[in-house]
N, C-alpha and C positions, 0 to 999 in steps of 0.2 A: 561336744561337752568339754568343760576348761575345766582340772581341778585346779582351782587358784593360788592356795600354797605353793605346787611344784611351778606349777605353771605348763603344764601336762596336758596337751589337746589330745581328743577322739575327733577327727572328723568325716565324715561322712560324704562321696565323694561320687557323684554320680554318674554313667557315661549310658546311652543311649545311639543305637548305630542309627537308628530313625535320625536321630537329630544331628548325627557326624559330630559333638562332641560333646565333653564334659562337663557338672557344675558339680558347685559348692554348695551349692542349693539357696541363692542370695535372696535378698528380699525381692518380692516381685509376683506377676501373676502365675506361676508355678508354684510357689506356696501357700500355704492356709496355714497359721497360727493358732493351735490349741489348747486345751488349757495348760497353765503354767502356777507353777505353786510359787509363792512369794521366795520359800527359801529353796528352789529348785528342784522340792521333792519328787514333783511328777511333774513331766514336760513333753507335749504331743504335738505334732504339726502332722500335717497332708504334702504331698508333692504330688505334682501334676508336671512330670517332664517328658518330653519326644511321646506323648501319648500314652504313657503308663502311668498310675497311679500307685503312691504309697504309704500306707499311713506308717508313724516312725513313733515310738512312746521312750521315754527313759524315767525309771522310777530309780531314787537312793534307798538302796537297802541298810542302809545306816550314814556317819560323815564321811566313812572311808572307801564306800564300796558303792557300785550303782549297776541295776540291773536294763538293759534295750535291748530293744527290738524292732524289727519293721515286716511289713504284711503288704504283699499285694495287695490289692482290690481289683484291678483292671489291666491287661496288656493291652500296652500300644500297639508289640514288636511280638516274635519270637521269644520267651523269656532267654533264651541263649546271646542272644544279642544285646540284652541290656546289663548293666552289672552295677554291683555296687562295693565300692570300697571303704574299706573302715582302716583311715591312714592317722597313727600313732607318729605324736613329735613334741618336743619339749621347746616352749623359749630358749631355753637359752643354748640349744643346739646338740643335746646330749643327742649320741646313738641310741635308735632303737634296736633289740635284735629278737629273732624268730628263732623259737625252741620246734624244732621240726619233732625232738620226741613228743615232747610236754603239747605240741600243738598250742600255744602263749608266745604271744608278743609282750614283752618288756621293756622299760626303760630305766633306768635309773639316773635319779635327780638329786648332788647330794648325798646322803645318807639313804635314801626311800626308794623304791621302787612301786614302778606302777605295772600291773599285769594284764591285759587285753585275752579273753577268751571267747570262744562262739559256739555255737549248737551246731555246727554244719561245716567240714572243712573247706578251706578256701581254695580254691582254684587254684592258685598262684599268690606267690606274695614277690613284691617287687620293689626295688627301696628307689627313692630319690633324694634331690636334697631339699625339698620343700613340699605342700600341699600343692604350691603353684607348680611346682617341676613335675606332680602326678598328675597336673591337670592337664597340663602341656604336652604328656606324653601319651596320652589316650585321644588329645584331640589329632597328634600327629600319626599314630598306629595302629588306631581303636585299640579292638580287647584281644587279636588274633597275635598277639605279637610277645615274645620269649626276652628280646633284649635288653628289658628291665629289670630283670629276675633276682631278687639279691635277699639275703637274709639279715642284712644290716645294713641302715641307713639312718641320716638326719627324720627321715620322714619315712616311715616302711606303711605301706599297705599289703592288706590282707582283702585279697579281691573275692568276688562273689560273685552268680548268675544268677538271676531268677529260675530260670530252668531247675536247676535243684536245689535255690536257697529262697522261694518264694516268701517262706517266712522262715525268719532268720533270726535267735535270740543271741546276745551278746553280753557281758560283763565285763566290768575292770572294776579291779582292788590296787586300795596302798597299803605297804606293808613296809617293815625294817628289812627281809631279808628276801629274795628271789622267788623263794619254794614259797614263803610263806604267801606271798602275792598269789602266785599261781591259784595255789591253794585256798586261798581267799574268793577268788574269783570264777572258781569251780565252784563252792560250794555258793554263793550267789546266784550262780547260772542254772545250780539247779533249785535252786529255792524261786525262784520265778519271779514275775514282778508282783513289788507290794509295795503300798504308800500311804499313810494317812490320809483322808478322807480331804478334799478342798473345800473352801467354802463354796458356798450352792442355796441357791435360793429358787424355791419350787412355787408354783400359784400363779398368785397376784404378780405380776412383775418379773414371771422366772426368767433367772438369769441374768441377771442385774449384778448380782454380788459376784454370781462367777466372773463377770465381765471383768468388774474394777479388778478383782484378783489376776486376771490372766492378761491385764494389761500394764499391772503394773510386777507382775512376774516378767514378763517379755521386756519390757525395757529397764528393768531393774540391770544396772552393770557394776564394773570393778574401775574405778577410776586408781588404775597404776600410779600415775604423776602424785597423785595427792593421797594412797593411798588409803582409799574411802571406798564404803558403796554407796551408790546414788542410783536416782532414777531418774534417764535420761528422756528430755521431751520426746525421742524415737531412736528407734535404730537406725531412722530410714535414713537420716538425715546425716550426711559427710562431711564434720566440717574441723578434720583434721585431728582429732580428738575428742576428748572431752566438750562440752559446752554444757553451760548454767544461765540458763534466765532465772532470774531473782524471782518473779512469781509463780511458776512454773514449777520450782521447786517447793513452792510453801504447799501449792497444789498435792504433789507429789507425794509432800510428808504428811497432809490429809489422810489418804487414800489407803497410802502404806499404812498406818497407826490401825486402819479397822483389822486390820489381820498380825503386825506385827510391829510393837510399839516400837521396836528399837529400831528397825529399819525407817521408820515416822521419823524418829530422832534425828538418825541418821541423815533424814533427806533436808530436816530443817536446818543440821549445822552445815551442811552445804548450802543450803541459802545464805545464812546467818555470815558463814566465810565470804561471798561477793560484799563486806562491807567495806567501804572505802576511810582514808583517814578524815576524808574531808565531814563525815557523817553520815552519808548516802549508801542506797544499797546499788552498785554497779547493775547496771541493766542488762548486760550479760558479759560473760569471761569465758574465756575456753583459750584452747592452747595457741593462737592467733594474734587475739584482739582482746583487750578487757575497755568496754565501753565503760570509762569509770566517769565519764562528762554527763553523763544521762543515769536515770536510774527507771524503775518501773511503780504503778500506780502504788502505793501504800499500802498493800491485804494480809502483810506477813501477820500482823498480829489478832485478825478474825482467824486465819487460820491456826495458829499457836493456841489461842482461849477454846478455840474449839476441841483440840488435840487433849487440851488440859482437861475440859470437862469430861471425856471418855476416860482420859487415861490417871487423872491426878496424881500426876507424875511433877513436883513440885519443880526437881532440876529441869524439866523443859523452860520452865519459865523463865529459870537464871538464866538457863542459856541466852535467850532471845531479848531480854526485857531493855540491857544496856543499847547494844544495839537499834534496834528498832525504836526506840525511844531517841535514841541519836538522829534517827531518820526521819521520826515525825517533826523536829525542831529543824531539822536542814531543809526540808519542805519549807517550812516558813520563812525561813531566813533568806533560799538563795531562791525561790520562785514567784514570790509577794513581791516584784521591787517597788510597787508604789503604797506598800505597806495599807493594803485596802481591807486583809483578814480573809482572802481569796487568793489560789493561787493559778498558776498556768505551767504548760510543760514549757522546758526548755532545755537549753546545753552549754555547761558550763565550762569555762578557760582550764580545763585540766586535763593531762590525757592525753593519748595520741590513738584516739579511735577512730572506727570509720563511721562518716557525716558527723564529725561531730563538728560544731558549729553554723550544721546548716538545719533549714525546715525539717526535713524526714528526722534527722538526727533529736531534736525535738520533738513529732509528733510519737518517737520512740517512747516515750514518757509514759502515754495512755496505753501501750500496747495494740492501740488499734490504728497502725500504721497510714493506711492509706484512705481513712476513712471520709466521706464527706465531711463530715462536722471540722475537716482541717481547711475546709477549699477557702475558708473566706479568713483565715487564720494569717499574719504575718510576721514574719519571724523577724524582730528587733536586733541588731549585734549589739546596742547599748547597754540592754536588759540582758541578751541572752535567754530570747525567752518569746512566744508566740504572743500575738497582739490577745490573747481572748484566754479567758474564765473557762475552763473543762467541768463541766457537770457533774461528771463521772468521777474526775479526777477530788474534785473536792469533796465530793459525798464519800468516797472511801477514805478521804484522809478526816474525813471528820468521824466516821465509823472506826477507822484507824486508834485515833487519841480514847476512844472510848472504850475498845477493847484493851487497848496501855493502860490505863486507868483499871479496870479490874483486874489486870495483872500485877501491877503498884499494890492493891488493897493485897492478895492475896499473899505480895512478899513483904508485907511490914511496910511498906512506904508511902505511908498517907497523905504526906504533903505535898509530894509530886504526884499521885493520887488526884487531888482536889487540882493541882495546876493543868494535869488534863484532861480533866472530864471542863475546866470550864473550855479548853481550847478547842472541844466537841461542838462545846455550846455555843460558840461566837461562831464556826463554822457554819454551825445548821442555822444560827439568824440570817446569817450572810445569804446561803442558797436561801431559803424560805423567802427573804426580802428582794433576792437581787438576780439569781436565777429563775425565777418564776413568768413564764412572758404569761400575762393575764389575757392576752389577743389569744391566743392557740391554747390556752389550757394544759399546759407544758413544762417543765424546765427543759433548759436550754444551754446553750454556749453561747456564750454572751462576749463581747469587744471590751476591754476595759474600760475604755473612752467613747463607749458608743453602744449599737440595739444590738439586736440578738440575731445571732447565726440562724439563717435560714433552714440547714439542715438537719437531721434529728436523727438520735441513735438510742437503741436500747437503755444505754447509761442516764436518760432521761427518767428513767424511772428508778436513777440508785440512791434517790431523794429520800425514798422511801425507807431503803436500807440502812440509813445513818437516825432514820427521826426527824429528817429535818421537814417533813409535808404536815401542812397540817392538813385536820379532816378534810377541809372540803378541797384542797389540793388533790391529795390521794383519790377523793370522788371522783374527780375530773381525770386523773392521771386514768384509773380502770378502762375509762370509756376509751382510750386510744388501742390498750392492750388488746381490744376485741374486734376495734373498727380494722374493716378489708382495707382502709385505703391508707392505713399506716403501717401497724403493728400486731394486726389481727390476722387470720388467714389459718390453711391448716397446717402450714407450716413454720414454724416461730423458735426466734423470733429475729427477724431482719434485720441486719446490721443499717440498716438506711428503712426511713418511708417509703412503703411501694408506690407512692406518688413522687419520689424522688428519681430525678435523672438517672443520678449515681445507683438506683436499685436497678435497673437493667444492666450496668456493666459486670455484674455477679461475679466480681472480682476481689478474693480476699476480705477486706474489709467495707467493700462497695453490696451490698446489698446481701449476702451468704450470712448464714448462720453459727454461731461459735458457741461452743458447750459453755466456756469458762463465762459468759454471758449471762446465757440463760440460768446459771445455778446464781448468780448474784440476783437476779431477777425473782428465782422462786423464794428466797432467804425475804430478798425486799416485800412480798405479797405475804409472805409466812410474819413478819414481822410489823406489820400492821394490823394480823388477825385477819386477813382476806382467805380464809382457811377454803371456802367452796374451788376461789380462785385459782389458789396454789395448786390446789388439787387437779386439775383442771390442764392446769401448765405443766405440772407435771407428767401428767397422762401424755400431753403432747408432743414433751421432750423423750418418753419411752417409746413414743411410736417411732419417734425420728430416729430415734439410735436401733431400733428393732428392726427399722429399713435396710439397714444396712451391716447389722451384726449379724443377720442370716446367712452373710459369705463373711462373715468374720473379718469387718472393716470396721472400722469405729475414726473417725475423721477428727483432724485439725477446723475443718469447715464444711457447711452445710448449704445444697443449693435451697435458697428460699420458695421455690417455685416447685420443686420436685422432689424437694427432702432427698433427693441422690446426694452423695459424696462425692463420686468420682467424675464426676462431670467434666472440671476441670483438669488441668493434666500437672499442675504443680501441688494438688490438694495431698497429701502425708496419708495413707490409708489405717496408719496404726499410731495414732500420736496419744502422748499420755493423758494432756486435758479433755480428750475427747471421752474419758472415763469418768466426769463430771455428770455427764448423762445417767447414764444408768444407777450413778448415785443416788439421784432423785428417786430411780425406783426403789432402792434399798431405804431410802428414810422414810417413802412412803410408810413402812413396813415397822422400821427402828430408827430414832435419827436421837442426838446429843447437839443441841445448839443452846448460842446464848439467851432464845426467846421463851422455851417452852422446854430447856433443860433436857433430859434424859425421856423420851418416848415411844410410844408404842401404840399401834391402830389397829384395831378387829373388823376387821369389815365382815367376817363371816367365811369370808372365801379359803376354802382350805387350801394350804400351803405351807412353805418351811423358810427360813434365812438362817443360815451362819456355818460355823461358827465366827461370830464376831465380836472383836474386844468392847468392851462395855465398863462403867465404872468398878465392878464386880470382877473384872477378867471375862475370858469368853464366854459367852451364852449362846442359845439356840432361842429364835420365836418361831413358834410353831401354832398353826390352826387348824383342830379336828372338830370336827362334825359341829363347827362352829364356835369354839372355845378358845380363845389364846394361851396359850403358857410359855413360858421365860423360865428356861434351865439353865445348868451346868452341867458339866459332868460329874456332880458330885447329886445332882435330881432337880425335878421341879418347885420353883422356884414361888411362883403366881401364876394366879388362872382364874380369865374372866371370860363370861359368855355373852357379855354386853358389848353390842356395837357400838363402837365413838374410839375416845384415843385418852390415853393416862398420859401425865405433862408430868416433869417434875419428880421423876419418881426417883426414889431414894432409898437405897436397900441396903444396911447395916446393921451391925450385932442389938445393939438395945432399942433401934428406931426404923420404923419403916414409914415412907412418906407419900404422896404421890395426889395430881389434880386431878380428879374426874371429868371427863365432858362424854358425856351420849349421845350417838348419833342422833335418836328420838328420846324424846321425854327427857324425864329429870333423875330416873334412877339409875345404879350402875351396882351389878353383884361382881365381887372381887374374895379369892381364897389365898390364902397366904401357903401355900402349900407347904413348903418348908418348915413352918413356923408350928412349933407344939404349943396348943392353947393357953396351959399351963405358964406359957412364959410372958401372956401379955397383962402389964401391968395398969395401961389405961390405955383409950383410943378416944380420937375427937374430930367432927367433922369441921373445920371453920369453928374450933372449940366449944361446942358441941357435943358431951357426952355419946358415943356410941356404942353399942354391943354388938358382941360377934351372935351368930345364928346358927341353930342347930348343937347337936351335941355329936360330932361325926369325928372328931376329932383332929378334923381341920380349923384352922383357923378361918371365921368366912363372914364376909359383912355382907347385907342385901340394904341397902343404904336408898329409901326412897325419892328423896330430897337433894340429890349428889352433885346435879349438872352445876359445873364450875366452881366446885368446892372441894377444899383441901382434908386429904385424910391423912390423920398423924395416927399411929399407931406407935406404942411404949412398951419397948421388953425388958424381961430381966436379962442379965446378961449369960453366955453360957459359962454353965457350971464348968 
């Protein structure tokens, strides 16, 4: 545990005589990641070292104080032989010292001090001048050994046995004065652990929500350099510091916003900062390399309009709108060079990154680096830029300009507005006319001067996503999504055709599976009304993350053949986008998009999700003995016993709004729970005079006639 202000580490500090030496407890198969609260409130892992087992929990008993502990489960060893240390040290090098009366380890940082207390006295406390210097001295002594022994040090541990500290509770306070820390952290240690509740999603789908929460609590970090928090694509990953992929992060500030808008924010002006002067969003930055020659496919502002409609949060959009509007115009400008209204990846004369001016450097563009759809691809120095038309790449930059475009109406700017919604539409003619191969039923990647790429990728289906298919495209398009010898299978969805070479090297982006994929894929089926379909794929994408989130792995990539993760030995066991997955479970349930706006599905099956931010602030959906209802903490909100799904729903002081559709039939019974009768002024189905039913004192419509019909409901305001 870091407190960030001082800068003030607890670390935890393992030695094992089984195993002849020490850890830190790094990432790896000795650890299991558990839940994790967004802003740090509760945080649990498993270890599994030299054959002992231990589960370790820290809850904050308020900003200044936190309460831990840790609990065998299993000996490897002798508990006398394994030990565990809990070693106190400050950045910037302060001493720590040990109150042998007070039984407290302090430091002070500054004006503050921080005070370290336990349930159990410590064997031995013993100081060095680092974590690494305690690690170094148990792997050279083990734990038999006196010569450490000190009461003040850069780094002082406080050692422990299992033999008489099998489960062991812990505390640390900050405070202005010594006593007062002590004291603070006494009385923490005995008030026990306590935490606000996470979110948690029970039922249909359980554990979905907890998922995206406790993956993006774990790589949630503190980027020093730039003085931000961000979420980084993993922890796993060493690459000198900080690092930002530009999509990655828009991903990020997704994910974060359903639990806590600000860190949402937060993760998008981390994106929004990799913009370049030249108009482009850099491909990725970190403390190394900034690929500012390359940039990444165009999604920042689907995910932005998305953030917006849960949160309508109006300064998100300032933030983003200059930007990413700069970026849809440098797409055109520096990737069109024979000005066809299509464009391709490339890499531009600026910069001093790595590849840049070559192929890969290029195929960086799509994010799907190694993919087949590049084999037949040639990268021009003239142009700066691969011979061929990306499918993928245009259909989100045409989805791109179109989510700009309602971001423009929603800031006053309608005539940049109307400039891109048409630059949507020349887009989507472009693919509909020119990416479409009529032989194979497909879009494609196409040669600019020539036929169509042989090999095929998911992205073939992101036609869908922007609008640009028409019906009987889309007809055609489903039947690939099913067939075994493409893009069907139980396990989906294959970065190549399983009839493709490339899908046997199950390498990367050769034939594996990719979350951030598959959620553009469900959006694309959801957005044509393929609702059986969606549904469907979705299922498939929970099964595949359920594979594998049973040991608490959630993957960068997926083997197409075995839906295993770790198959390969470079595959990230904990990466952020791989929390796209279990997404789908959650919007099964509640979701806020551009197609079908603010929703919710009954399917009957009892269960719980949230708390989750909503246009409203957080709610809870909840289904008993068949009923949905949508709360607050302030009460129930709506409650329906009809299976199908509310679109559209809109819950304000004088108006309530929302689409019906039924799983069967055409009716749908809806209660305003919250709502006193007395306040409504008028209701209309599709303007349609309607009345409420009953005299219960609820508000409550039984609407025969409902399926895919709009109920406006009119209140007076509150008194």
């Amino acid at each position: 545990m870091v407190f960030l202000p001082l800068g003030v580490r607890l670390t935890p500090v393992l030695f094992s005589s089984r195993a002849g030496k020490a850890t830190t407890i790094a990432p790896g198969p000795d650890l299991t990641l558990g839940r994790h609260g967004i802003d740090g409130e509760h945080i649990a892992f498993h270890t599994r070292y030299g054959g002992t087992k231990l589960d370790f929990r820290y809850d904050k008993t308020d900003p200044w104080a936190f309460h831990g502990e840790w609990r065998c489960t299993h000996h490897g060893e002798w508990g006398l032989r394994y030990w565990v240390a809990l070693c106190l040290s400050a950045e910037n090098g302060a001493t720590a010292v040990f109150d042998e009366a007070a039984q407290a380890a302090t430091i002070k940082v500054g004006t503050r001090f921080v005070a370290v207390v336990a349930s159990t006295q410590p064997v031995q406390v013993t100081a060095h001048r680092s974590v690494a210097d305690l690690v170094a001295d148990f792997d050279a002594n083990g734990y038999f050994y006196l010569g450490s022994r000190g009461n003040e040090a850069k780094a002082l541990a406080l050692r422990f046995e299992l033999e008489m500290s099998k489960h062991t509770r812990f505390a640390a306070a900050v405070a202005d004065d010594r006593a007062l820390a002590i004291a603070k952290a006494r009385e923490c240690l005995a008030k026990g652990a306590s935490s606000p509740p996470l979110p948690v999603q029970t039922g249909r789908n359980a554990g979905a929500l907890d998922a995206v929460c406790d993956v993006m609590g774990w790589n949630t970090l503190r980027d020093t350099a730039h003085n931000r928090n961000f979420t980084a694509t993993s922890r796993m990953w060493d690459l000198g510091g900080f690092a930002v992929w530009y999509n990655d992060a828009t991903y990020h500030a997704l994910m974060c916003s359903l639990f806590d808008r600000r860190l949402g924010f937060d993760n998008m002006a981390t994106a929004m900062a990799n913009a370049t002067p030249q108009g482009n969003f850099a491909c990725l930055t970190n403390v190394n390399d900034s690929w500012v020659d390359r940039t990444q496919a165009p999604n920042g502002a689907f995910m932005a309009w998305m953030m917006f409609l849960r949160s309508r949060d109006r300064s998100l959009l300032e933030l983003v709108y200059e930007p990413l509007r700069r970026n849809q115009l440098w797409w055109r400008e520096m990737r069109d060079p024979d000005r066809r209204g299509l464009v391709s990846c490339g890499t531009s004369d600026v910069g001093e990154g790595m590849y840049k001016g070559m192929h890969f450097g290029a195929r960086n563009e799509t994010g799907m680096d190694n993919s087949a759809t590049h084999d037949e691809a040639i990268y021009e120095p003239e142009t700066r830029t691969l011979s061929t038309f990306d499918v993928g790449l245009n259909s989100v930059l045409a989805l791109d300009a179109e989510m700009l475009a309602l971001i423009a109406r929603e800031l006053g700017r309608t005539g940049e507005a109307e400039e891109l919604d048409a630059l949507a539409a020349s887009s989507r003619d472009r693919i509909r006319t020119e990416l479409w191969d009529e032989a194979r039923g497909i879009f494609a990647n196409r040669q600019r001067n020539g036929g169509f790429v042989r090999s095929l990728a998911p992205t073939s289906f992101y036609p869908l996503i922007c609008g640009a298919a028409t019906p009987e495209q889309a007809g055609r398009l489903l039947q690939h999504l099913d067939d075994p010898r493409t893009f069907g299978g139980e396990w989906v969805i294959p970065n190549a055709t399983r009839d493709d070479p490339a899908y046997r090297d199950n390498v990367y982006w050769r034939g594996r599976i990719w979350p951030n994929v598959n959620y553009f894929v469900w959006h694309a089926l959801r957005r044509n009304g393929f609702e059986a379909e969606a549904r469907a794929f979705g299922a498939k994408c929970m099964k595949l993350f359920e594979k594998s989130w049973a040991d608490r792995v959630i993957a960068e990539n997926y083997n197409a053949e075995t839906g295993e993760a770790m198959d390969q030995g470079d595959t990230d066991p904990f990466y952020s986008w791989g929390a796209l997955l279990p997404l789908l479970g959650v919007a099964d349930i509640m979701d806020i998009n551009p197609w079908a706006g603010w929703e919710l599905r009954n399917t009957g099956e009892p269960g719980s999700l949230g708390p989750v931010e909503s246009p409203i602030g957080p709610v809870t959906v909840a289904v008993v003995q068949g009923t949905l209802s949508l709360s607050t903490s302030r009460g129930t909100l709506l409650e329906t016993p009809t299976r199908g799904r509310i679109a559209n729903l809109t819950l304000a002081e004088t108006c309530v709004s929302m689409t019906l559709h039924p799983e069967v039939g055409d009716s749908f019974e809806i209660a305003l729970s919250g709502i006193e009768p007395g306040r409504m002024v008028a209701a209309h189905l599709d303007g349609e005079t309607v009345s409420p039913t009953g005299d219960t004192g609820v508000l409550r419509f039984s609407l025969p006639d409902a399926a895919g019909r709009r109920l406006v409901v009119h209140l007076a305001p509150i008194a």
